[in-house]
Backbone and ligand atoms as CSV (ligand in chain L), in Angstrom:
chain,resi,resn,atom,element,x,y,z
A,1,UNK,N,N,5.771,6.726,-7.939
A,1,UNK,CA,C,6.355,6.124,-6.752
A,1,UNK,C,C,5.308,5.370,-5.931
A,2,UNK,N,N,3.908,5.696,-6.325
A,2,UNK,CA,C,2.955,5.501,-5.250
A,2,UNK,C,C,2.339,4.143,-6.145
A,3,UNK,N,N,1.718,2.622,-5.769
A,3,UNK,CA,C,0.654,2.002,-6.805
A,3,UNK,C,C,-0.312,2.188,-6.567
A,4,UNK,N,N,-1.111,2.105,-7.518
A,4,UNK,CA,C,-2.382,2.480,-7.835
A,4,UNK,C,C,-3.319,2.333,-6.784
A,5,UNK,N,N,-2.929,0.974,-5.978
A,5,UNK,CA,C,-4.183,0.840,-4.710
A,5,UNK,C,C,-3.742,2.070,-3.865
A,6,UNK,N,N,-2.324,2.243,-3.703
A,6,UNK,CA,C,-2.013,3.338,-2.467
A,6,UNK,C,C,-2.906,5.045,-3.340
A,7,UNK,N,N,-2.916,5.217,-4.184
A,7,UNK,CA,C,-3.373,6.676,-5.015
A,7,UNK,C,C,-5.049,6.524,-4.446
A,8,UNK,N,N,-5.425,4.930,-5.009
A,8,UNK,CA,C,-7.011,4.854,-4.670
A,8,UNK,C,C,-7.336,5.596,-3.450
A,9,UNK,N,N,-6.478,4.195,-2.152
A,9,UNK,CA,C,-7.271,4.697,-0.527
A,9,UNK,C,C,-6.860,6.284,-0.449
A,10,UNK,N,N,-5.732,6.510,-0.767
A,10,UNK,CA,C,-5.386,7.963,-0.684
A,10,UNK,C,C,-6.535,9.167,-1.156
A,11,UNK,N,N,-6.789,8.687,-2.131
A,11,UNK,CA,C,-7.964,9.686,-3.059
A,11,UNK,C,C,-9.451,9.456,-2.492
A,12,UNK,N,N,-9.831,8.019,-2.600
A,12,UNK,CA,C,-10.713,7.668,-2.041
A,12,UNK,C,C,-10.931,6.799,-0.769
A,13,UNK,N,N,-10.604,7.459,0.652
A,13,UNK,CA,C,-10.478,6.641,1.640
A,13,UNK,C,C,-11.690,5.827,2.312
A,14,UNK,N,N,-11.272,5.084,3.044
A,14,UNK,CA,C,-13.083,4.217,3.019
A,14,UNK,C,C,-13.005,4.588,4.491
A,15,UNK,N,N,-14.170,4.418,5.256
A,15,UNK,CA,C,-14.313,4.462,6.692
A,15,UNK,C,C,-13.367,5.225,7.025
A,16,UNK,N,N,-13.542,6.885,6.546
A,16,UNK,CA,C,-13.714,7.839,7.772
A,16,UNK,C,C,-14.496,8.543,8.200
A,17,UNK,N,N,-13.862,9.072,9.401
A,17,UNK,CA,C,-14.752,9.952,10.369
A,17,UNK,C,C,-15.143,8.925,11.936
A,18,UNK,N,N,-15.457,9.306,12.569
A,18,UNK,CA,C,-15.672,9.174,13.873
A,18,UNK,C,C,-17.059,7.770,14.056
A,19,UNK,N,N,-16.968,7.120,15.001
A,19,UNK,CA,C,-17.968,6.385,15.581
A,19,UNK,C,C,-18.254,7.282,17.251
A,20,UNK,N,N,-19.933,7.435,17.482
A,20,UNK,CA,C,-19.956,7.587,18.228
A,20,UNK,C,C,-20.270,6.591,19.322
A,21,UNK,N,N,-20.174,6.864,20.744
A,21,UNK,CA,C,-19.812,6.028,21.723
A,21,UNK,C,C,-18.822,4.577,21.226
A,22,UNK,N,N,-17.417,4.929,20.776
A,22,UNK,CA,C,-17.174,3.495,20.204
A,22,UNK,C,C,-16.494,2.528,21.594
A,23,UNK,N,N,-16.267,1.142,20.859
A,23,UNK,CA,C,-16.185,0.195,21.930
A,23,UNK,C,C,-14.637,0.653,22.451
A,24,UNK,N,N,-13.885,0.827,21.629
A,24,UNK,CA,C,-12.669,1.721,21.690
A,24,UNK,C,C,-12.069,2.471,20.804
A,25,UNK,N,N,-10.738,3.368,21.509
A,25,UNK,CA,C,-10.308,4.506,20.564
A,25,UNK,C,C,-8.516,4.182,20.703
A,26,UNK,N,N,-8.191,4.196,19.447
A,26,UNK,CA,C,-6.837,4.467,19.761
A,26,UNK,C,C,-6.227,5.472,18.731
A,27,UNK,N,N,-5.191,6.146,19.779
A,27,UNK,CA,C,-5.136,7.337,19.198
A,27,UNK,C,C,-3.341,7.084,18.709
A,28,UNK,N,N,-2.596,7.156,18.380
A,28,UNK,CA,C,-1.036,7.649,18.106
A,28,UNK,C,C,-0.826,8.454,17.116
A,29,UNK,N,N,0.970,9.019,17.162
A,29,UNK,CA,C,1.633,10.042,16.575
A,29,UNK,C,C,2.840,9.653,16.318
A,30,UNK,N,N,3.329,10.426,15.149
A,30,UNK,CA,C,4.484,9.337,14.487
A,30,UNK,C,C,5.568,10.899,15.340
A,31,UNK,N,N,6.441,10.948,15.870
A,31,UNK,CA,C,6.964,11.723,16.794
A,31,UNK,C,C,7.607,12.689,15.656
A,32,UNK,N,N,8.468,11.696,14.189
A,32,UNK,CA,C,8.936,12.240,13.455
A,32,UNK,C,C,8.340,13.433,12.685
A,33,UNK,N,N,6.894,13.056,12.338
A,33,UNK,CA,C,6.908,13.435,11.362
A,33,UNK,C,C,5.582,14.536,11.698
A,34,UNK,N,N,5.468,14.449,13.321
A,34,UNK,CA,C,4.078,14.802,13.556
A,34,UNK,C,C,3.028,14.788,13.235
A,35,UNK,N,N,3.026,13.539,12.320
A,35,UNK,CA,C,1.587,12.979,11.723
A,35,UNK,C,C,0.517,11.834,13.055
A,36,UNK,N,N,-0.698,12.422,12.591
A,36,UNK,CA,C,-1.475,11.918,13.952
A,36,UNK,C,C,-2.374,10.648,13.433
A,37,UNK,N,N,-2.538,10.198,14.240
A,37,UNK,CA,C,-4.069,8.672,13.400
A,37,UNK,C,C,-4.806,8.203,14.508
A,38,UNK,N,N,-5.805,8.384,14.650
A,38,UNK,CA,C,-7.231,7.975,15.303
A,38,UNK,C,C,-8.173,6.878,14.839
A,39,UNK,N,N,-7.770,5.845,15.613
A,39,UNK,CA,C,-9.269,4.257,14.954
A,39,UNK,C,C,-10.316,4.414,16.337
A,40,UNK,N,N,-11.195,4.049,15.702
A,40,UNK,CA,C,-12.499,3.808,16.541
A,40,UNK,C,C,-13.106,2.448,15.987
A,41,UNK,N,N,-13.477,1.496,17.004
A,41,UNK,CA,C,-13.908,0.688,16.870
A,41,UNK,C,C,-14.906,0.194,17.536
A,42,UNK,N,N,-16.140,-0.610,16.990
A,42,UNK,CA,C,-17.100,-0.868,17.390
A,42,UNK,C,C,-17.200,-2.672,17.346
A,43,UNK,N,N,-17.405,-3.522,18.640
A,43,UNK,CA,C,-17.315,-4.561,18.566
A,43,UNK,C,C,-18.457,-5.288,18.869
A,44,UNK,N,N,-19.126,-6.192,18.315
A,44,UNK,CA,C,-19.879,-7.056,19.045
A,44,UNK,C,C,-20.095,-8.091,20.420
A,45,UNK,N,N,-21.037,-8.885,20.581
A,45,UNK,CA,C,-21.007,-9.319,21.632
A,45,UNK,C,C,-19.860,-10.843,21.649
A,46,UNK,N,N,-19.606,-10.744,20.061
A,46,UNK,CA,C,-18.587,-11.848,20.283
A,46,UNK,C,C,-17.179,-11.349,20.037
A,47,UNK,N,N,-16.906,-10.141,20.439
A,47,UNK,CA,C,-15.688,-9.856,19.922
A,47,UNK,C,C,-14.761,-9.674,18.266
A,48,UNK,N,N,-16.668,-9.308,17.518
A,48,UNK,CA,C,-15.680,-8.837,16.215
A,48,UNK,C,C,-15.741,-7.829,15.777
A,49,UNK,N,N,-15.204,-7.097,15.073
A,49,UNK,CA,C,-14.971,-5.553,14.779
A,49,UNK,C,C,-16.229,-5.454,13.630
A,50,UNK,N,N,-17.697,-5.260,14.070
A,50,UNK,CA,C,-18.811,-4.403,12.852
A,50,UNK,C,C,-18.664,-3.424,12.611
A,51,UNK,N,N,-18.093,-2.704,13.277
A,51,UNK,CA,C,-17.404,-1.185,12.543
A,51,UNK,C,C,-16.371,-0.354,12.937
A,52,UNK,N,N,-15.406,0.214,11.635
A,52,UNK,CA,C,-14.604,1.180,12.342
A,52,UNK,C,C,-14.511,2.684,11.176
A,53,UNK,N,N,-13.472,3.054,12.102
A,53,UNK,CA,C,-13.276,4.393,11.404
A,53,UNK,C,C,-12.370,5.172,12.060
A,54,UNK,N,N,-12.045,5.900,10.998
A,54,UNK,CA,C,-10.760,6.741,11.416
A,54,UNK,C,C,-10.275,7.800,10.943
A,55,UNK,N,N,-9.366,8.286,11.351
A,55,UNK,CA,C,-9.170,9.896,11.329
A,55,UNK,C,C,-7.516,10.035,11.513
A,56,UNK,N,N,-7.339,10.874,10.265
A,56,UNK,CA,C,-5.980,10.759,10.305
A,56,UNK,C,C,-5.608,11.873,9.554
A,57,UNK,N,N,-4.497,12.510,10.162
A,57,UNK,CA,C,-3.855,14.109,10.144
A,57,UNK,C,C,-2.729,13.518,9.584
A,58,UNK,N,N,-2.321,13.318,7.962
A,58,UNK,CA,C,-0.659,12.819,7.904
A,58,UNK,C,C,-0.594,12.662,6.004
A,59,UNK,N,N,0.478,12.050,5.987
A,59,UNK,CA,C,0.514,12.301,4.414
A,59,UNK,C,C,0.208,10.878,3.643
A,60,UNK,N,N,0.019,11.242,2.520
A,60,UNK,CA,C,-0.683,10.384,1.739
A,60,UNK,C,C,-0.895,8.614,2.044
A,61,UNK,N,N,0.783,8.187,2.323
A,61,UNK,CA,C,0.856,6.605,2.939
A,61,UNK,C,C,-0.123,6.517,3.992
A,62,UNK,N,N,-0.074,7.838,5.001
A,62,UNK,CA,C,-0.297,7.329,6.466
A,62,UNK,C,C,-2.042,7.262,6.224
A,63,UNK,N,N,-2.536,7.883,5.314
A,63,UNK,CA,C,-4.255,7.879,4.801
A,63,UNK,C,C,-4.776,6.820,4.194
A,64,UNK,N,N,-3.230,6.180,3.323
A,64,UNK,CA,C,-4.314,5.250,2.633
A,64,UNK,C,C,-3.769,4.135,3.644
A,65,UNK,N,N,-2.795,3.557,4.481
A,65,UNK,CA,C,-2.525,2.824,5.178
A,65,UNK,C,C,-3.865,3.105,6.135
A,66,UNK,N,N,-4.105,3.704,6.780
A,66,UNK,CA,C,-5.248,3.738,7.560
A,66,UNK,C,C,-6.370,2.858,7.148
A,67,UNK,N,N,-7.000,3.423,5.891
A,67,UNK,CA,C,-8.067,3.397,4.797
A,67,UNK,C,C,-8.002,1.730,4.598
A,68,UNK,N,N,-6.688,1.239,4.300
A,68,UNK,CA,C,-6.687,-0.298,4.082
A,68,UNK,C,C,-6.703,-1.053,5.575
A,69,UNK,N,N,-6.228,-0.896,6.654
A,69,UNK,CA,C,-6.515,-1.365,7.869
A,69,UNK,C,C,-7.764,-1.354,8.395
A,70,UNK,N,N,-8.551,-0.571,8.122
A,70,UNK,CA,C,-9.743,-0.622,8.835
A,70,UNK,C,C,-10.434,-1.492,7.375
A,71,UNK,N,N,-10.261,-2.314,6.033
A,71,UNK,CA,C,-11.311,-2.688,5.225
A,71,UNK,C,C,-10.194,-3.813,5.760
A,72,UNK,N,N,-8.953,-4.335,6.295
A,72,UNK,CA,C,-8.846,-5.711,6.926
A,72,UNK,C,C,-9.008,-5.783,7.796
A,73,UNK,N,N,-9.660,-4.981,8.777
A,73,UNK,CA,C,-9.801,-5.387,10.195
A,73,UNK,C,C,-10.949,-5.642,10.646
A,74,UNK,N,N,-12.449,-5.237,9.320
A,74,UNK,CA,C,-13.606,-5.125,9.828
A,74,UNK,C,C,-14.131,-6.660,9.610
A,75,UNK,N,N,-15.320,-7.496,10.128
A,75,UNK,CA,C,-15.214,-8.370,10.308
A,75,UNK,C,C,-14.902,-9.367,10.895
A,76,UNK,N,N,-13.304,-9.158,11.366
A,76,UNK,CA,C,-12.223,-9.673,12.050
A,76,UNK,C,C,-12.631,-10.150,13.610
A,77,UNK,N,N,-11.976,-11.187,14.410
A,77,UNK,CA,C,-12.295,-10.836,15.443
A,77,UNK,C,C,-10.900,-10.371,16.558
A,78,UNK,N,N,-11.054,-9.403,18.268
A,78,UNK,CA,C,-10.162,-8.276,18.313
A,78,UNK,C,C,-8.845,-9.538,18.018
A,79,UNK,N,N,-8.940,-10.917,18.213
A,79,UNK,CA,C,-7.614,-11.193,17.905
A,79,UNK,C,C,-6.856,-11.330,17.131
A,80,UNK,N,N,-7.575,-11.555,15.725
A,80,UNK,CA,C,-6.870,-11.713,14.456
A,80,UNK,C,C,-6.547,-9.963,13.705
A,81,UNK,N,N,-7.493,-8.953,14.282
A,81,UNK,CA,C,-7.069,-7.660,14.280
A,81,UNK,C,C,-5.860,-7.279,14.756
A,82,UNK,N,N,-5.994,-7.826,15.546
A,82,UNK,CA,C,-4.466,-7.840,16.537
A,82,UNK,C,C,-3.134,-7.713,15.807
A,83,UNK,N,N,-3.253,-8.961,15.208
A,83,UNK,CA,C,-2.048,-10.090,14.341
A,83,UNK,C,C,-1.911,-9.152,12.995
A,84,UNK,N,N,-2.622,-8.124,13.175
A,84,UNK,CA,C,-2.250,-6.885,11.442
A,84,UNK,C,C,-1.279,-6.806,11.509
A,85,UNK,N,N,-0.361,-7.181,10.707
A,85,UNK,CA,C,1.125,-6.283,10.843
A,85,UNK,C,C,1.599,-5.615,9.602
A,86,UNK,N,N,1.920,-4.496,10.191
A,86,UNK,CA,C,2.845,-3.200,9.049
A,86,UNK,C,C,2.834,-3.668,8.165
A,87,UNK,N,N,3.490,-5.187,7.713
A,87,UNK,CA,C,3.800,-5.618,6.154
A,87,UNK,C,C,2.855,-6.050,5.867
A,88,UNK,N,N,1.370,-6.320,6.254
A,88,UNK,CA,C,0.388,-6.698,6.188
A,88,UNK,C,C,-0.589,-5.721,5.350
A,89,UNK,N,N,-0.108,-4.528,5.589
A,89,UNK,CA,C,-0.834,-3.569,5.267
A,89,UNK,C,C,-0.330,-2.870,4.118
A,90,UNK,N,N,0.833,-2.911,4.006
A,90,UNK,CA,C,1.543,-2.585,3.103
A,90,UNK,C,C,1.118,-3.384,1.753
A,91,UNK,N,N,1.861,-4.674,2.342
A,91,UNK,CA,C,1.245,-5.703,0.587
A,91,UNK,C,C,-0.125,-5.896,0.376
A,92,UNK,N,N,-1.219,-5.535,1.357
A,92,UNK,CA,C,-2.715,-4.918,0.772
A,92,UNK,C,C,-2.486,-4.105,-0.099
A,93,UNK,N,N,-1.278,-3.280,0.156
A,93,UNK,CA,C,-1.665,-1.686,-1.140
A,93,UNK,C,C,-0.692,-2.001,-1.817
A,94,UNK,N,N,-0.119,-3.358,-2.758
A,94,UNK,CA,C,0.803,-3.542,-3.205
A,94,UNK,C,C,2.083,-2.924,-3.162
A,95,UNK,N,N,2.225,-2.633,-2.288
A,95,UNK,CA,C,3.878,-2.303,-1.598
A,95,UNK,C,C,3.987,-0.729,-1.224
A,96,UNK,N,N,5.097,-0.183,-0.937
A,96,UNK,CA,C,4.874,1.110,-0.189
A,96,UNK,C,C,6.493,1.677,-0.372
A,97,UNK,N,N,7.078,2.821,-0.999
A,97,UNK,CA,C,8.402,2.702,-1.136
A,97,UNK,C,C,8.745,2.681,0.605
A,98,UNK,N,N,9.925,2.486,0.414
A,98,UNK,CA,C,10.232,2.126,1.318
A,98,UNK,C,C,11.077,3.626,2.920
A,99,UNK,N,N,10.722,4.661,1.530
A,99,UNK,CA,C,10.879,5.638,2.732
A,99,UNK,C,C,9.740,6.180,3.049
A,100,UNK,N,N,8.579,5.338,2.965
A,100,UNK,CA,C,7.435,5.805,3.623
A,100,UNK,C,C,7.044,4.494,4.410
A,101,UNK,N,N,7.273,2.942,4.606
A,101,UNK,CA,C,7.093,2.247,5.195
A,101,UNK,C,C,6.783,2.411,6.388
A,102,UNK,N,N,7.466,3.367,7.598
A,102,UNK,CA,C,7.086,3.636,8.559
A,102,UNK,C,C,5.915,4.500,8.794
A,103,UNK,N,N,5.149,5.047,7.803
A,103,UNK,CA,C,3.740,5.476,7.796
A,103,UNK,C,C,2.948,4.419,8.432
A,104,UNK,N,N,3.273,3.519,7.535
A,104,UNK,CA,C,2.369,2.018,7.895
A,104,UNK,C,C,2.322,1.351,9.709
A,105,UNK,N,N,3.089,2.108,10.383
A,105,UNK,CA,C,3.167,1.451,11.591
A,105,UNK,C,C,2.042,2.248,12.020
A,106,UNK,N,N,1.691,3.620,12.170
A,106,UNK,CA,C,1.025,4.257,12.489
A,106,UNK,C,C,-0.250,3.468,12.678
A,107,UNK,N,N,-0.663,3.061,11.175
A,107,UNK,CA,C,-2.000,2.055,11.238
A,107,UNK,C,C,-2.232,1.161,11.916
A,108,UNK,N,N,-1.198,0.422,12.086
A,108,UNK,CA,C,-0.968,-0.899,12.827
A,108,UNK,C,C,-0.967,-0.549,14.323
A,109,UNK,N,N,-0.258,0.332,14.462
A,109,UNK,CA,C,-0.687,1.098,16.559
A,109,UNK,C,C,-1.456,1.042,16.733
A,110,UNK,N,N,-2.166,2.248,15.794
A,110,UNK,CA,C,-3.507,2.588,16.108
A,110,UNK,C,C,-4.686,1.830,16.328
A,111,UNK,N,N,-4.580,0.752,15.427
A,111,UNK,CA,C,-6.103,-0.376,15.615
A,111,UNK,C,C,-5.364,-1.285,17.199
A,112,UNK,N,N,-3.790,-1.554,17.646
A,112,UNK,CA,C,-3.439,-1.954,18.463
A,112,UNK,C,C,-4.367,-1.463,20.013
A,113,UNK,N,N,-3.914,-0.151,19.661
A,113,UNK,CA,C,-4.103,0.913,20.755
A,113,UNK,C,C,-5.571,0.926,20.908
A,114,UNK,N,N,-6.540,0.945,19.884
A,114,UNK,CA,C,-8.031,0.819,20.036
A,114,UNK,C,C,-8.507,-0.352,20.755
A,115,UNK,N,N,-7.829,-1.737,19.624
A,115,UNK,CA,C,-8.297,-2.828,20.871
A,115,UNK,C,C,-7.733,-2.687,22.235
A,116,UNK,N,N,-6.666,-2.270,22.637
A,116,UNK,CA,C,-6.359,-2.321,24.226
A,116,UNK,C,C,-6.827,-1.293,24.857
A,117,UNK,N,N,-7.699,-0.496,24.498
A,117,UNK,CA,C,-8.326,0.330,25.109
A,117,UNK,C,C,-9.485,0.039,25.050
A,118,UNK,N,N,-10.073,-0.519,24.167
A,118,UNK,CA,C,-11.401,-1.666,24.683
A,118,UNK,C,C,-11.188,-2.584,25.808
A,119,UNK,N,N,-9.746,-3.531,25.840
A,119,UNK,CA,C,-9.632,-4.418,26.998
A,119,UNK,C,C,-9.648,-3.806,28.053
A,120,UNK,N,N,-9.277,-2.577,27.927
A,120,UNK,CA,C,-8.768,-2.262,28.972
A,120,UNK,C,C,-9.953,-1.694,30.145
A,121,UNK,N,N,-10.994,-1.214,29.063
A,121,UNK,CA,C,-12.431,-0.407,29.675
A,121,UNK,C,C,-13.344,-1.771,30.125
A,122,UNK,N,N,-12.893,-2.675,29.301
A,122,UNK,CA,C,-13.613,-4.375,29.771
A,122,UNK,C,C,-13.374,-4.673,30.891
A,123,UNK,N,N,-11.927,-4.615,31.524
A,123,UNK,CA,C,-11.462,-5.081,32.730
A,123,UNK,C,C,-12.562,-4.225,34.047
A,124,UNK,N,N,-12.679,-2.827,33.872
A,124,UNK,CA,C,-13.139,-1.874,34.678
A,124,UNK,C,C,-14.151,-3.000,35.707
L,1,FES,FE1,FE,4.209,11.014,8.708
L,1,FES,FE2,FE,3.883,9.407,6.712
L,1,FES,S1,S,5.222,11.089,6.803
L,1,FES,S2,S,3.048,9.223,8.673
């Protein structure tokens, strides 16, 4: 049910674990399923993501969806991070059945929620 890229990030996830002092954190929870996901991101002085990482309490989609968001988001700058969307992440891991699709939003919050919690500590 799963393709092979989704088994990979799943088995072998890239960038996790924590950044310390990061530029931001975003945290969400899928309400359903009580699965949790944590991005941390580290930005430069021009606004592009040199590093992230993440942490995620959930089942197999919601790990490797993570795992593939943070290897398209790094590089990036926070606006084209921004513009990730769910199906974005999905057809990175060549597709996702479709009763796990909503795993994939999780990922997509979460790097949301990180950059606006960078803007948001910017504004201060
Ligand atoms: Fe909870 Fe996938 S079942 S995120």
């Amino acid at each position: 049910m799963y393709t092979e890229k989704v088994m990979d990030h799943f088995q072998n996830p890239r960038n996790v674990g924590e950044i310390e002092n990061p530029s931001g954190v975003g945290e969400v929870g899928n309400p359903t399923c009580g699965d949790m996901m944590t991005i941390y991101i580290d930005v430069d002085e021009n606004e592009i993501i040199r590093d992230i990482k993440f942490k995620t309490f959930g089942c197999g989609a919601a790990i490797a969806t993570s795992s593939m968001i943070t290897e398209l988001a790094i590089g990036k700058t926070l606006d084209e991070a921004y513009d990730i969307s769910k199906s974005q992440v999905a057809d990175a891991l060549d597709g996702l059945p479709p009763v796990k699709m909503h795993c994939s939003n999780l990922a997509a919050d979460a790097l949301q929620a990180a950059i606006e919690n960078y803007r948001s500590k910017k504004k201060e």
